[in-house]
C-alpha positions in Angstrom: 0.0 0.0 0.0 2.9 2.3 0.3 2.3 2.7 4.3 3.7 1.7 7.3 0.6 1.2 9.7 1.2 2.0 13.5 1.6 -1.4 14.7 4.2 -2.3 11.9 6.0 0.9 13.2 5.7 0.4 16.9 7.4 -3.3 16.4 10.4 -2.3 14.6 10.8 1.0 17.0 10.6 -1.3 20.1 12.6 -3.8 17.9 15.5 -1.2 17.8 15.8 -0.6 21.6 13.6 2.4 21.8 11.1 2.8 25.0 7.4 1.0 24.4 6.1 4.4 26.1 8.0 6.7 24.3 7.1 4.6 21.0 3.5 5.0 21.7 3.8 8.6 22.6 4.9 9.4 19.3 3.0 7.1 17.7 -0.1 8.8 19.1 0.7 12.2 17.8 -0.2 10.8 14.1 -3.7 11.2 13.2 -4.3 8.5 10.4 -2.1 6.0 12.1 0.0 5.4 9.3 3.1 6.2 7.8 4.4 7.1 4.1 8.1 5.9 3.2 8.4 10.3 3.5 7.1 10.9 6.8 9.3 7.4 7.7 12.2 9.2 6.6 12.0 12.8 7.6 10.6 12.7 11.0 12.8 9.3 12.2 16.2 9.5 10.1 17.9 10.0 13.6 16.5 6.5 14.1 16.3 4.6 10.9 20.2 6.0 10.4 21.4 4.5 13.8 19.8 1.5 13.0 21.6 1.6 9.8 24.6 2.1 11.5 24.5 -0.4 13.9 23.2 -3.2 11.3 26.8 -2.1 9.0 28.9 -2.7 11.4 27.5 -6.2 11.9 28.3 -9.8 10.0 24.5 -10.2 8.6 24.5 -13.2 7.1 
């Protein structure tokens, strides 16, 4: 659909360490409860870039 719902979003944020109640803080300021690849990264590039980093530096298989 071109979306990331709320839930999909709350799992990976939670996934990468982050608080569950600061996840669902932020997570409540968004009206339609989704999330367009944009809005995934402008508002959480500080997250999505650490996560990044931390995968790169990893042996993923």
């Amino acid at each position: 659909s071109g979306y990331i719902d709320a839930i999909e979003l709350q799992k990976l944020l939670i996934q990468w360490g982050l608080p569950e109640d600061e996840v669902d803080a932020y997570l409540a300021e968004d009206d339609d409860k989704r999330f367009s690849f944009e809005e995934f990264y402008q508002n959480l590039k500080p997250i999505w870039n650490f996560a990044y980093e931390h995968m790169k530096g990893e042996d993923v298989v």
